[in-house]
LOVOTI-327692 format. One record per residue (C-alpha): x, y, z; residue in one letter. Coordinates in pm, 1 decimal. Layout:
BEGIN
c1,c2,c3,r
X,Y,Z,a
...
END
This chain:
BEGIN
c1,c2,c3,r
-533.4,2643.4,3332.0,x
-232.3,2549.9,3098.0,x
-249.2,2635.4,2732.7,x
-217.0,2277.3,2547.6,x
77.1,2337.3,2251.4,x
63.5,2135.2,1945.2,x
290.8,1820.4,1944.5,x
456.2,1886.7,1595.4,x
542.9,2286.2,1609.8,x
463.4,2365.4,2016.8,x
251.5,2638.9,1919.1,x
-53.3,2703.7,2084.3,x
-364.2,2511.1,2026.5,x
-658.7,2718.3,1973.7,x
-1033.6,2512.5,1981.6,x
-1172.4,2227.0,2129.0,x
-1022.7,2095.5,2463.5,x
-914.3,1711.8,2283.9,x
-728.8,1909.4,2002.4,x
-344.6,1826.2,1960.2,x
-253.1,1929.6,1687.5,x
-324.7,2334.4,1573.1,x
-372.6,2233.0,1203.9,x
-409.9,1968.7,972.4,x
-69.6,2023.1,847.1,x
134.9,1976.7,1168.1,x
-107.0,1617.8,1259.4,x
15.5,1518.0,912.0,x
382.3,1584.3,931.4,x
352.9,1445.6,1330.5,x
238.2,1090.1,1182.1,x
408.9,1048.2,887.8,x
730.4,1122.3,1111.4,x
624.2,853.3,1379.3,x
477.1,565.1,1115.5,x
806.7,571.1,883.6,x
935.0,281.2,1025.7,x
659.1,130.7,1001.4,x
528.5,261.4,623.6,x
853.6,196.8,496.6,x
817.4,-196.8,567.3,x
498.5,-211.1,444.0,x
565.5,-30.5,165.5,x
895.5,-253.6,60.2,x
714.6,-577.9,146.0,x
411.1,-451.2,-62.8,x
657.4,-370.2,-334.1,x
824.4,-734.0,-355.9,x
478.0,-878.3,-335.9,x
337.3,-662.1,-656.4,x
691.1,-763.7,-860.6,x
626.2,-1144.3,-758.0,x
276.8,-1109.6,-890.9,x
329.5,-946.4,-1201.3,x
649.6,-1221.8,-1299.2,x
410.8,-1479.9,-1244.0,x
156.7,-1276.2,-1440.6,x
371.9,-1259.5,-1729.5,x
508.9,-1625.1,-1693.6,x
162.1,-1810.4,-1670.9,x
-87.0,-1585.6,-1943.6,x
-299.9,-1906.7,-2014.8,x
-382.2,-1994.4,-1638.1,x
-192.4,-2290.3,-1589.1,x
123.9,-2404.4,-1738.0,x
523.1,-2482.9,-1606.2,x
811.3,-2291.2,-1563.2,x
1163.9,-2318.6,-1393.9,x
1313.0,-2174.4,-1083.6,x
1616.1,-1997.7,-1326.7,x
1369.1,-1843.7,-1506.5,x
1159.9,-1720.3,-1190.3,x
1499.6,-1556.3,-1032.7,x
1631.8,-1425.4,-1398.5,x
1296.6,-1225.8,-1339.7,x
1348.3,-1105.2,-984.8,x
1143.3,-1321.8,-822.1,x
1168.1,-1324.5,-421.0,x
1062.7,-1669.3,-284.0,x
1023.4,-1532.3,48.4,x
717.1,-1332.1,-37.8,x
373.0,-1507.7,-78.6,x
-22.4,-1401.9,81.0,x
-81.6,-1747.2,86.9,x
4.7,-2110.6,150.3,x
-297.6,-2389.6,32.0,x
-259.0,-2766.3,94.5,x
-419.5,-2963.4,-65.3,x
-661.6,-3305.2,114.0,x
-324.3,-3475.7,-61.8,x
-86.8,-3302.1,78.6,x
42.9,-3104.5,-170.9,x
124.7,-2733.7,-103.2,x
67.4,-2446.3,-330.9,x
209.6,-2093.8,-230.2,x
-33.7,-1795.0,-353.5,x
53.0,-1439.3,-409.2,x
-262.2,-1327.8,-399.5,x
-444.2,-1566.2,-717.8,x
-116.1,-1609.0,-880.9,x
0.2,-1962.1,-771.8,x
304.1,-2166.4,-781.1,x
371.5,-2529.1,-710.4,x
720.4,-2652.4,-671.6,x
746.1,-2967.7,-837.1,x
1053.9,-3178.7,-935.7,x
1397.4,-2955.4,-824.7,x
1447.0,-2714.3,-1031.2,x
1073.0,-2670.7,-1209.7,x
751.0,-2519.1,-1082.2,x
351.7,-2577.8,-1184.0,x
205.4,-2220.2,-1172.9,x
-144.5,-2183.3,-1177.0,x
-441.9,-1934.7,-1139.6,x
-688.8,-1958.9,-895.5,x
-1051.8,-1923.8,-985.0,x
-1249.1,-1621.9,-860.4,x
END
């Protein structure tokens, strides 16, 4: 019978027959090393996504009010990230980042609002 070897470090697994990795360590270091691709997109989208939320945070404390596109990209805000698009029975079409809302109105002016819980 062949001795199974850990697929981080090669060394020999001791223990159950299913066991591939010979310590918690090593099955760590193994998967962080094939998901950073993977983590690091997440983790950059996730990033623009929490900066978009907190400028429209700080731009709309009273729930609802109107702001302009200068003043949303003065603040770093990424257009391209959202969690959400809603249309309305009208037709209109609000674009959520998570229950922070804006609504492009006019060219160069936005509605943004705050979705109820």
């Amino acid at each position: 019978m062949k001795k199974k070897e850990c697929l981080e470090c090669n060394e020999k697994i001791v223990g159950r027959i299913d066991k591939k990795f010979c310590s918690d360590a090593c099955r760590n270091a193994y998967n962080n090393r094939v998901n950073k691709d993977s983590k690091n997109l997440i983790r950059n989208t996730n990033n623009r996504l929490r900066k978009n939320y907190r400028i429209l945070e700080t731009l709309n404390p009273d729930q609802k009010t109107k702001t302009s596109r200068a003043k949303l990209i003065e603040a770093g805000f990424d257009f391209n990230y959202f969690t959400s698009i809603y249309t309305t029975k009208a037709g209109t079409v609000y674009y959520f980042v998570y229950d922070q809302g804006y609504l492009p109105i006019d060219n160069d002016y936005y509605a943004l609002v705050k979705r109820e819980s």
